[in-house]
Backbone as CSV, one residue per row, in Angstrom:
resi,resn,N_x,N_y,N_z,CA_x,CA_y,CA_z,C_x,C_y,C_z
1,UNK,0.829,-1.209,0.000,0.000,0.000,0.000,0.860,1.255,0.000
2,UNK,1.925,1.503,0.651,2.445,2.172,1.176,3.615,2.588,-0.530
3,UNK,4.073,1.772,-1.456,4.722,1.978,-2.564,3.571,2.545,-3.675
4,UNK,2.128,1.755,-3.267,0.834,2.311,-4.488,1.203,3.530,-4.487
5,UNK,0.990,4.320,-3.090,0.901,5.659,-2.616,2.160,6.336,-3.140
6,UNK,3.017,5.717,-2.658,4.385,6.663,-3.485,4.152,6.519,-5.363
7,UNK,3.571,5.437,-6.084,3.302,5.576,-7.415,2.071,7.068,-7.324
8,UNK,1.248,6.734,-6.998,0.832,7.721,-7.184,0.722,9.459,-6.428
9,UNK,1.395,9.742,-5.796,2.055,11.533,-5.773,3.149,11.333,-6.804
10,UNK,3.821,10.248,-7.207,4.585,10.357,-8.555,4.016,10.628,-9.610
11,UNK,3.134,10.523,-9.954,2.474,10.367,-11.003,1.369,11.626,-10.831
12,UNK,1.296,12.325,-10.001,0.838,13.959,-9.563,1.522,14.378,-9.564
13,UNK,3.247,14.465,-9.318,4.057,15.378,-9.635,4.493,15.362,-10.927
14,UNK,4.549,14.489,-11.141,5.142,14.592,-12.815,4.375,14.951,-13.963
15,UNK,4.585,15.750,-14.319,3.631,16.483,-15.814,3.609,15.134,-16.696
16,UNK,4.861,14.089,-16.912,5.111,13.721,-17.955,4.269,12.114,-17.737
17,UNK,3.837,11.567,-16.592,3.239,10.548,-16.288,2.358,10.373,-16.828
18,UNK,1.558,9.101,-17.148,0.607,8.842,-17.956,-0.417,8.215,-16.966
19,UNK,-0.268,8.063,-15.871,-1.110,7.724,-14.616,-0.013,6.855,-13.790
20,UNK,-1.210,6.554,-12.802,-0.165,5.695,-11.472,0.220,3.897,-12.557
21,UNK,-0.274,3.519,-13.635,0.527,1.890,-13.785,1.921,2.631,-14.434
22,UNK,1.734,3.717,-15.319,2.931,3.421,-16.205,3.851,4.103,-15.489
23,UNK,3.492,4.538,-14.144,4.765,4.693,-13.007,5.177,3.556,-12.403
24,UNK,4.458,2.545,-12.130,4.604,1.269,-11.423,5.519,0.602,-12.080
25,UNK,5.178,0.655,-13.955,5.719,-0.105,-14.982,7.339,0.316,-15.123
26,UNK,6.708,1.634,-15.701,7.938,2.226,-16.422,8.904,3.112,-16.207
27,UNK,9.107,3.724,-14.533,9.678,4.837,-13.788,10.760,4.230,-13.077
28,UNK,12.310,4.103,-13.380,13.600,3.697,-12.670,12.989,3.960,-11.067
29,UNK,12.646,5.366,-11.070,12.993,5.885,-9.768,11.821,5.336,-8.802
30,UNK,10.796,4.842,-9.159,9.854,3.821,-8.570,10.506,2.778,-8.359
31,UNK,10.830,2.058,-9.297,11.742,0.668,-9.076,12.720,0.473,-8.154
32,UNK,13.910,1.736,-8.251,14.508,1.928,-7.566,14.027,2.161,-5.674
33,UNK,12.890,2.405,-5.482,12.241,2.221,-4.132,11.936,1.263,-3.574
34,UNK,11.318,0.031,-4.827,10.628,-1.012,-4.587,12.417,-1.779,-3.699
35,UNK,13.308,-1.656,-4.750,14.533,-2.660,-4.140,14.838,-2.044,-3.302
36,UNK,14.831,-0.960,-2.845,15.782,-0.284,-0.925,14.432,-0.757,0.070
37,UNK,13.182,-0.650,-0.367,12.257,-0.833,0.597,12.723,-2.435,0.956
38,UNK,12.988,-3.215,-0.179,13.145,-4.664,0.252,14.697,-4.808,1.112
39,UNK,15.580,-4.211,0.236,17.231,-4.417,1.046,17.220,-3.351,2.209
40,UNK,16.412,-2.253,2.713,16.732,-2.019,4.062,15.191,-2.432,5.093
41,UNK,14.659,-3.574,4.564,14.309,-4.639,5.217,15.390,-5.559,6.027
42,UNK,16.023,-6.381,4.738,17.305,-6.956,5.390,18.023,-6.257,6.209
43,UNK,18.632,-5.212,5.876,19.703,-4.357,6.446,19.307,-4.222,8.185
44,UNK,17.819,-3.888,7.886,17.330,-3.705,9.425,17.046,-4.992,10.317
45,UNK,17.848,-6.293,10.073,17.635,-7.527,10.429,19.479,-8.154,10.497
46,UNK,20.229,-6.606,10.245,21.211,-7.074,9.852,21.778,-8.032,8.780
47,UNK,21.307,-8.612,8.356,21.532,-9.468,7.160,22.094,-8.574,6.249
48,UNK,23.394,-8.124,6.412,23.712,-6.947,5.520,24.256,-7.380,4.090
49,UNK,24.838,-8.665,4.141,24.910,-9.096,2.348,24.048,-9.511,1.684
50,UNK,22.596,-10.161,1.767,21.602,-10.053,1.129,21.177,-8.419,0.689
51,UNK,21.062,-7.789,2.540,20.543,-6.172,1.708,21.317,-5.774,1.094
52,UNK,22.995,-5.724,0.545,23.848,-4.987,-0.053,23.652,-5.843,-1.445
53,UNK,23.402,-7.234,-1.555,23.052,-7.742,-2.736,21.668,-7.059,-3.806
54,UNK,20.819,-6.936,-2.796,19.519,-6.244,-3.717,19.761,-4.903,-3.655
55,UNK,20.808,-4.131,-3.154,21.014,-2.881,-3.588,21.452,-2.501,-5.350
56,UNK,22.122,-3.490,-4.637,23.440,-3.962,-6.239,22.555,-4.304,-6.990
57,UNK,21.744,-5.121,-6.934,21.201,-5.348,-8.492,20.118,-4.331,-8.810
58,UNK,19.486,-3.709,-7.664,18.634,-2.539,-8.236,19.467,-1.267,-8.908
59,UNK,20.473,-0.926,-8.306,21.754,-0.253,-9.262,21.871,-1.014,-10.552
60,UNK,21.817,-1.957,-10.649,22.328,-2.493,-11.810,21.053,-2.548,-12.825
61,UNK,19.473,-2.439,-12.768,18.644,-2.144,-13.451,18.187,-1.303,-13.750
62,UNK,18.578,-0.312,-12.849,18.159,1.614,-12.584,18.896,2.371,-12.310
63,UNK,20.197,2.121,-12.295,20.949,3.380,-12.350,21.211,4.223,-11.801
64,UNK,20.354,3.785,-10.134,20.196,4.668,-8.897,20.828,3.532,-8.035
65,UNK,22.169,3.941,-7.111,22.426,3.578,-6.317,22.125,3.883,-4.600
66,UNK,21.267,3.284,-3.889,20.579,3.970,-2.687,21.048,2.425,-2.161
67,UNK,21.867,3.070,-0.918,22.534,2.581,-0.094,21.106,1.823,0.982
68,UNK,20.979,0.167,1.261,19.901,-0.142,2.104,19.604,0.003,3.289
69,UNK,20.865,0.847,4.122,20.980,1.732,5.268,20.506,2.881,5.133
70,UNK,20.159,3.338,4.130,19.627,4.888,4.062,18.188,5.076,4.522
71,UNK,17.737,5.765,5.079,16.192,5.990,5.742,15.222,7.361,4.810
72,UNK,14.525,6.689,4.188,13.724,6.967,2.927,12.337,7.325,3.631
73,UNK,11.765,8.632,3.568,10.234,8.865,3.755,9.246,8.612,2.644
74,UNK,8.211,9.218,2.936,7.327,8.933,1.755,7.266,9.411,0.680
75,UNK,6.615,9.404,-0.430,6.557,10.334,-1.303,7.778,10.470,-2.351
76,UNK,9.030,10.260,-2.835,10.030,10.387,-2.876,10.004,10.242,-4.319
77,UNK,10.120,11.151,-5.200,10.143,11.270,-7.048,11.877,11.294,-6.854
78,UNK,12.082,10.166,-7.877,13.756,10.671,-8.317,13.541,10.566,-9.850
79,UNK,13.382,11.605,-10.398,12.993,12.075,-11.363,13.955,11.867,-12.427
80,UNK,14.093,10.848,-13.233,14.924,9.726,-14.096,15.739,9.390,-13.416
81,UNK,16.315,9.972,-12.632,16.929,8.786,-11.990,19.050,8.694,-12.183
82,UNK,18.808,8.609,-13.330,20.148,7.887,-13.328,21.231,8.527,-13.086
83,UNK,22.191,7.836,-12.646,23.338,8.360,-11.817,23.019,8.936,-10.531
84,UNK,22.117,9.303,-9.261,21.876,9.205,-8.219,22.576,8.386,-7.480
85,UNK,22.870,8.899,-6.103,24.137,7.878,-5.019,23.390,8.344,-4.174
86,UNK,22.999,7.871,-3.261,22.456,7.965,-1.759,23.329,7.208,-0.681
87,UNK,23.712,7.560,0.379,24.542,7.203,1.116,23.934,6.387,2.051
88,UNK,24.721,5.195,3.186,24.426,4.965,3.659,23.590,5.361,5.359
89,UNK,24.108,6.141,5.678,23.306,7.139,6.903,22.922,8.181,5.968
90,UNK,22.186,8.418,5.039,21.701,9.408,4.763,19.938,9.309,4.886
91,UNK,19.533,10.427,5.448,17.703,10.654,5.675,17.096,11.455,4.782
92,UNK,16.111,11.036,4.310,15.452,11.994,3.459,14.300,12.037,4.039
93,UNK,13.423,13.199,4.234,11.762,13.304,4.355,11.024,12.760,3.832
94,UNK,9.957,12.858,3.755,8.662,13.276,2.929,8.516,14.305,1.505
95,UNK,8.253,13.076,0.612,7.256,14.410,-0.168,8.688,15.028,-1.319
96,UNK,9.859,14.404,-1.189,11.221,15.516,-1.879,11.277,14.510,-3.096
97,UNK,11.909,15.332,-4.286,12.208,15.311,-5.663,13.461,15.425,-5.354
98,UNK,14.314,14.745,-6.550,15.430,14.129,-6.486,15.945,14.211,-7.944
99,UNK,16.744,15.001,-8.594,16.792,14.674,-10.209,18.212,13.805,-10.106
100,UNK,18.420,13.218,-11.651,19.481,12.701,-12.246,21.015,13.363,-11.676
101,UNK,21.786,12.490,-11.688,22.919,12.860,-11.080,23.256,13.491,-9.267
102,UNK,22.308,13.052,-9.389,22.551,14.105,-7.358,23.411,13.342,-6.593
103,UNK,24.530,13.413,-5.744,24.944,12.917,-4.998,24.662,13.203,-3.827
104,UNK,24.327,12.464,-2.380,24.200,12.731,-1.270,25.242,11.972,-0.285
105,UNK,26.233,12.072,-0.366,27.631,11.774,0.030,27.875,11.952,0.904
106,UNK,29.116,10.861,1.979,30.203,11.660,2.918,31.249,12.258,3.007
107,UNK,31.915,12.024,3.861,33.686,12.809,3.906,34.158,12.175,4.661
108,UNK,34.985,11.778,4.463,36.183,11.103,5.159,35.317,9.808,5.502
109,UNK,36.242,8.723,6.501,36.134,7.322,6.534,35.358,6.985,7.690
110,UNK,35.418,7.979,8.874,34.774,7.503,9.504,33.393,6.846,10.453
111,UNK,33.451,6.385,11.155,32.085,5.845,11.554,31.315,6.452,12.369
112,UNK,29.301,6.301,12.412,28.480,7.046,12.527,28.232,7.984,11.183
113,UNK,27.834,8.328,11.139,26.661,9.728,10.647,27.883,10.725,9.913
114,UNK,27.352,10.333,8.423,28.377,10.545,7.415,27.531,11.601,6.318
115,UNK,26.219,11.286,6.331,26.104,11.901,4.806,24.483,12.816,5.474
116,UNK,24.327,13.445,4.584,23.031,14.266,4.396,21.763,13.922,4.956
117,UNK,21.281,15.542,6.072,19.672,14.901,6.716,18.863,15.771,5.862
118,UNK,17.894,15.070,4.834,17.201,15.902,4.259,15.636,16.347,4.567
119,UNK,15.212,17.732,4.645,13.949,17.551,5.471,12.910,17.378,4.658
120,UNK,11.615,17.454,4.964,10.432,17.421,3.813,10.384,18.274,2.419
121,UNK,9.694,17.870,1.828,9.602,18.835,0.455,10.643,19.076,-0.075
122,UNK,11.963,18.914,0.080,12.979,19.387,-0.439,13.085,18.656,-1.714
123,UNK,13.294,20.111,-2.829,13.778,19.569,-4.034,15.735,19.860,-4.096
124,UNK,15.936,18.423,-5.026,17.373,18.962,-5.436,17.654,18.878,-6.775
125,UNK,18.214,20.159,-7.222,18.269,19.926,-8.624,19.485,18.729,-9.721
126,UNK,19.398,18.729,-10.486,20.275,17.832,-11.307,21.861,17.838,-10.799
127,UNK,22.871,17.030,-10.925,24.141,16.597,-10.623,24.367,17.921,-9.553
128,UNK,23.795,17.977,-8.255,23.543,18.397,-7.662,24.177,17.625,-6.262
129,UNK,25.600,18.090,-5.434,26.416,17.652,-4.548,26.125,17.709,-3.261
130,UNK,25.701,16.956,-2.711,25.268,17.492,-0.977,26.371,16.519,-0.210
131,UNK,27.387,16.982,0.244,28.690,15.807,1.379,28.838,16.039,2.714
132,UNK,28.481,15.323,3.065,28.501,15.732,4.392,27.720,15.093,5.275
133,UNK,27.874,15.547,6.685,26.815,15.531,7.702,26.323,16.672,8.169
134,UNK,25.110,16.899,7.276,24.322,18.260,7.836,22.911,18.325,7.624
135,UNK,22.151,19.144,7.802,20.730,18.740,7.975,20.441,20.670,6.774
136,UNK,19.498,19.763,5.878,18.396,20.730,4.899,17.580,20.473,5.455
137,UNK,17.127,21.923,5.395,15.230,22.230,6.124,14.964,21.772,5.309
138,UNK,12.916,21.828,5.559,12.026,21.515,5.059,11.865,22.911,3.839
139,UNK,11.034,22.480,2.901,10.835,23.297,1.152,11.610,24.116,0.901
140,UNK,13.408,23.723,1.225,14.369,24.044,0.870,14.271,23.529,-0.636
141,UNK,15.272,24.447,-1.438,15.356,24.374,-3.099,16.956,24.051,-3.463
142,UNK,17.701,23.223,-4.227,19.124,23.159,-4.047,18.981,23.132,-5.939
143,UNK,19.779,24.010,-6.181,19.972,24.592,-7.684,20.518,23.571,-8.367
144,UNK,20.267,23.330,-9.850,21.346,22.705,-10.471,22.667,22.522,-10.289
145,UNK,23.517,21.380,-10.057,25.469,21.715,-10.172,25.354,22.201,-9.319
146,UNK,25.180,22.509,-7.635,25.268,23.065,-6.117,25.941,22.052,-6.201
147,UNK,26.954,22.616,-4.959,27.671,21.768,-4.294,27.313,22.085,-2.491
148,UNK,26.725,21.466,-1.831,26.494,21.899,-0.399,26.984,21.097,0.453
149,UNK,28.055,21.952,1.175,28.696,21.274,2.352,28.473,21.639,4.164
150,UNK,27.617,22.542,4.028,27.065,23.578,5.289,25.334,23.109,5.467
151,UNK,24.947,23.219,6.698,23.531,23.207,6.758,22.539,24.233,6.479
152,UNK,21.565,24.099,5.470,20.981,25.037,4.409,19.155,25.270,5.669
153,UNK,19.035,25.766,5.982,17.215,26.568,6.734,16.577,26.066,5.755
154,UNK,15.423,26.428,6.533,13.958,25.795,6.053,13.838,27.102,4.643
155,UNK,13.200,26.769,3.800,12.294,27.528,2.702,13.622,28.357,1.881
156,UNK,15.166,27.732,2.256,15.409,28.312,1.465,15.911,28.100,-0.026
157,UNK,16.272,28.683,-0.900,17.148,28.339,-2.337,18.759,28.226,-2.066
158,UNK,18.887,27.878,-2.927,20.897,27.375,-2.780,21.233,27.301,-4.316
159,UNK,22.571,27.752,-4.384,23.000,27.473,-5.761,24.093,28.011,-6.070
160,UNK,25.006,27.742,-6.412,26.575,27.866,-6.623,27.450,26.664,-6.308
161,UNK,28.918,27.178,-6.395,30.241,25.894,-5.701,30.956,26.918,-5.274
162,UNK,30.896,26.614,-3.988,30.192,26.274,-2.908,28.536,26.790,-3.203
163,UNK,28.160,25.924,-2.343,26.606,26.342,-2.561,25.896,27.628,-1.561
164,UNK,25.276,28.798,-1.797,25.243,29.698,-1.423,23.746,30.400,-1.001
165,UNK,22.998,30.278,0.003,21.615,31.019,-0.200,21.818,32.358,-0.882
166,UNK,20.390,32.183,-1.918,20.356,33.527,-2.270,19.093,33.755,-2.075
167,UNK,17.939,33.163,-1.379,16.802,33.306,-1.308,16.251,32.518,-0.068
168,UNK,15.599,33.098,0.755,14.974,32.458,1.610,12.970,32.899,1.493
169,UNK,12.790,32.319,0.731,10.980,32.586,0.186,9.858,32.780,1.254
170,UNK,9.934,31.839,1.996,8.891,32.444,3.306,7.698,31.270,2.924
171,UNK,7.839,30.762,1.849,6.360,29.993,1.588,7.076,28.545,1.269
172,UNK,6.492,27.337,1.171,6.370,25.681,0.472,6.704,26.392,-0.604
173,UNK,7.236,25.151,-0.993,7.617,24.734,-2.586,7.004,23.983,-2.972
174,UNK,6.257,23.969,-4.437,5.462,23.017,-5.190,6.486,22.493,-6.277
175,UNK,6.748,21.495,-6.456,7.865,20.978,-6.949,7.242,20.748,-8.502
176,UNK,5.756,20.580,-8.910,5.577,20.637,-10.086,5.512,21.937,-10.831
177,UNK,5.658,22.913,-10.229,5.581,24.415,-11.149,6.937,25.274,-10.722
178,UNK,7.727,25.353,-9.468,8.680,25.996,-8.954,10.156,25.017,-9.164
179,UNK,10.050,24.984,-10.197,11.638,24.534,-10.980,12.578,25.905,-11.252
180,UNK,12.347,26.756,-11.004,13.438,28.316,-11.333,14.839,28.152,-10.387
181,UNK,15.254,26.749,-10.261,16.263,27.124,-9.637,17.609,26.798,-11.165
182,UNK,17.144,26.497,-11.987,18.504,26.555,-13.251,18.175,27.837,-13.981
183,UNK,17.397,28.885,-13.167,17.644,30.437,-14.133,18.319,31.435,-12.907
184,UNK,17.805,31.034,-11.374,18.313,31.719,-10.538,20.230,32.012,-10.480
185,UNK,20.502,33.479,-10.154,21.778,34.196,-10.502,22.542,33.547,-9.568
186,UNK,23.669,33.379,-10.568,24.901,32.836,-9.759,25.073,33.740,-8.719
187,UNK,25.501,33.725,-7.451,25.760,34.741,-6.353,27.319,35.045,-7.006
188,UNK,28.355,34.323,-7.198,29.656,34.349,-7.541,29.581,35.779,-8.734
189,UNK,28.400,35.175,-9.771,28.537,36.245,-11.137,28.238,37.325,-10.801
190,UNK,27.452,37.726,-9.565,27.076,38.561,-9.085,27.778,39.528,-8.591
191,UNK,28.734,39.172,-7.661,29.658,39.647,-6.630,30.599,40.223,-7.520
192,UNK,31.286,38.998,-9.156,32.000,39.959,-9.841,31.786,41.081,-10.815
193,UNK,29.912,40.891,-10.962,29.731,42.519,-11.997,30.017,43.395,-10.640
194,UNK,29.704,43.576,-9.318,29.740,44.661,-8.781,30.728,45.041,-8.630
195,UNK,31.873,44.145,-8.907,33.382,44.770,-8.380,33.613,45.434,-10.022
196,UNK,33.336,44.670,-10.557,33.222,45.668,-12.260,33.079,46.634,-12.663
197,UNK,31.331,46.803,-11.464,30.810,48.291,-11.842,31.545,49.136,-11.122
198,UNK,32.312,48.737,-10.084,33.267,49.665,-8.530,34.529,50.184,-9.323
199,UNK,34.822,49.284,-10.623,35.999,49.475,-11.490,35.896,50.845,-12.009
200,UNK,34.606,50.622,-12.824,34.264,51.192,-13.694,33.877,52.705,-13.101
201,UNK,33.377,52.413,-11.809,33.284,53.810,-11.372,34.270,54.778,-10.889
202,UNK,35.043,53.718,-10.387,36.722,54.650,-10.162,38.033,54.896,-11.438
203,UNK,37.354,54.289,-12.048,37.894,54.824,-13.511,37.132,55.906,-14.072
204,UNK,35.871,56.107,-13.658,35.122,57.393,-14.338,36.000,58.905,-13.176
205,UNK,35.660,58.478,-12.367,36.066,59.336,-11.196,37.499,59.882,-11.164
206,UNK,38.719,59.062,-11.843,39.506,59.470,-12.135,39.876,59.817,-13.113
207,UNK,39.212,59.788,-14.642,39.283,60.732,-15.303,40.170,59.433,-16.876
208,UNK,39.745,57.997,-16.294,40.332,56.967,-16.810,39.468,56.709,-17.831
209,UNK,39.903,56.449,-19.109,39.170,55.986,-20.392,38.969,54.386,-19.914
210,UNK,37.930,53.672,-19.808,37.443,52.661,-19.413,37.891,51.388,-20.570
211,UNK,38.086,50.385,-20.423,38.111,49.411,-21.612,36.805,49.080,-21.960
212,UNK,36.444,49.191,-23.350,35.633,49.009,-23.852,35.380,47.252,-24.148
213,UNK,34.154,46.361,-23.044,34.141,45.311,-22.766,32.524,44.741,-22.672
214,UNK,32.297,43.628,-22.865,30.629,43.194,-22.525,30.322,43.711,-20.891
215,UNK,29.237,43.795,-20.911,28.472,43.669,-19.776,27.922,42.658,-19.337
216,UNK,28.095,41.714,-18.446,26.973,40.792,-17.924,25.769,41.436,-18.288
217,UNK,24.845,40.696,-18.784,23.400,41.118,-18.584,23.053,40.862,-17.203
218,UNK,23.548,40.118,-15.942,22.775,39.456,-15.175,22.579,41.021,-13.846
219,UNK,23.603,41.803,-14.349,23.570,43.417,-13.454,22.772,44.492,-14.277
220,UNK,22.280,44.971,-13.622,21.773,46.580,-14.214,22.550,47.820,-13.794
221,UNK,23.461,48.202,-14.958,24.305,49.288,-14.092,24.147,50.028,-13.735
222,UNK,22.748,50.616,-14.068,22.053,52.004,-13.470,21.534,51.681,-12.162
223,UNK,20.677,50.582,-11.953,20.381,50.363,-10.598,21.581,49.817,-9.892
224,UNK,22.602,49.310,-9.709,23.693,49.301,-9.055,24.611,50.573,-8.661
225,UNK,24.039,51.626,-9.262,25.000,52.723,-8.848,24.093,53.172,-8.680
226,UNK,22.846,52.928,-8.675,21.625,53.798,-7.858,21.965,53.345,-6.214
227,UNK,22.253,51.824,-6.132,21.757,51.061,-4.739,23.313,51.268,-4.145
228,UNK,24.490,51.600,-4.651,25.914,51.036,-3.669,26.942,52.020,-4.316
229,UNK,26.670,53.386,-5.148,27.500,54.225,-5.182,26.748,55.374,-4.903
């Protein structure tokens, strides 16, 4: 009952679903649930080479490797799926989207509590790095290509390397319409138009012929020397 239910909020989040069978049928990242629900059965009986066996072969049909020590909530879209690593102490909530390539990783060798606590609703975007031991709030947003090694608050956005809030929203995330985290501004590209425009202004100020060069579009130079000169 409890996997029906995860087929179907899959099959409500996804625009591209054709109902709850041809999620049952035809979705890695369903499949990929069905084998951790069974190998961290074992795992939780200790029987850890059977559960590390049905890990392995569900990796080996889907392309998602989820460690059978990992503690999985409900709801859980990994949205194609392939190339995904889930760690072994790693937690995920309720209710979170998961794209292609995400790693949820540790550091270093040692034992206990190695990799990522993820809270509800959280989306993460594509080849998308989380290492560590740290805890994401709940309808937190993690950008495409983030790399997050720090613990990220509730409701907020992330996105850069290192990974960087640039938004903390105040409201849930609906994971079928609030995908804007692969247009949201690099904080990095950011930081270097302003030192650009700081160039550019102490070259006006001194009386310096400026090099004639592109502009980021991602600054407005009039409102930047409206807001910080």
């Amino acid at each position: 009952m409890g996997l029906f239910k995860d087929a179907k909020l899959i099959a409500e989040r996804d625009p591209a679903a054709r109902g709850v069978l041809s999620v049952i049928l035809l979705y890695p990242g369903f499949h990929a649930l069905v084998y951790h629900r069974i190998g961290h059965f074992f795992y939780r009986l200790r029987i850890y080479p059977i559960a590390r066996w049905i890990s392995q072969t569900g990796r080996f049909f889907t392309g998602i490797e989820i460690h059978p020590g990992a503690k999985i909530g409900k709801g859980l879209f990994l949205d194609h799926g392939m190339g995904i690593v889930i760690g072994e102490t790693a937690e995920i909530g309720d209710n979170c989207t998961i794209y292609h390539n995400v790693t949820l990783g540790g550091t270093g060798h040692h034992h206990g509590k190695r990799h990522p606590t993820i809270g509800n609703n959280v989306l993460i975007g594509a080849g998308a790095k989380l290492l560590g031991s740290f805890v994401v709030g709940d309808n937190a947003l993690i950008g495409a290509n983030s790399v997050v090694l720090t613990d990220i608050p509730s409701k907020a956005t992330v996105v850069g390397v290192p990974g960087k809030i640039v938004r903390i929203d105040g409201r849930p995330i609906t994971h079928a319409t609030e995908l804007d985290h692969a247009v949201t501004a690099d904080p990095l590209e950011q930081e270097l138009c302003k030192l650009m425009h700081r160039v550019m202004a102490l070259e006006k100020n001194a009386g310096v012929q400026p090099l004639k060069q592109h502009m980021p579009t991602v600054c407005d130079p009039d409102k930047y020397e409206k807001e910080n000169l």
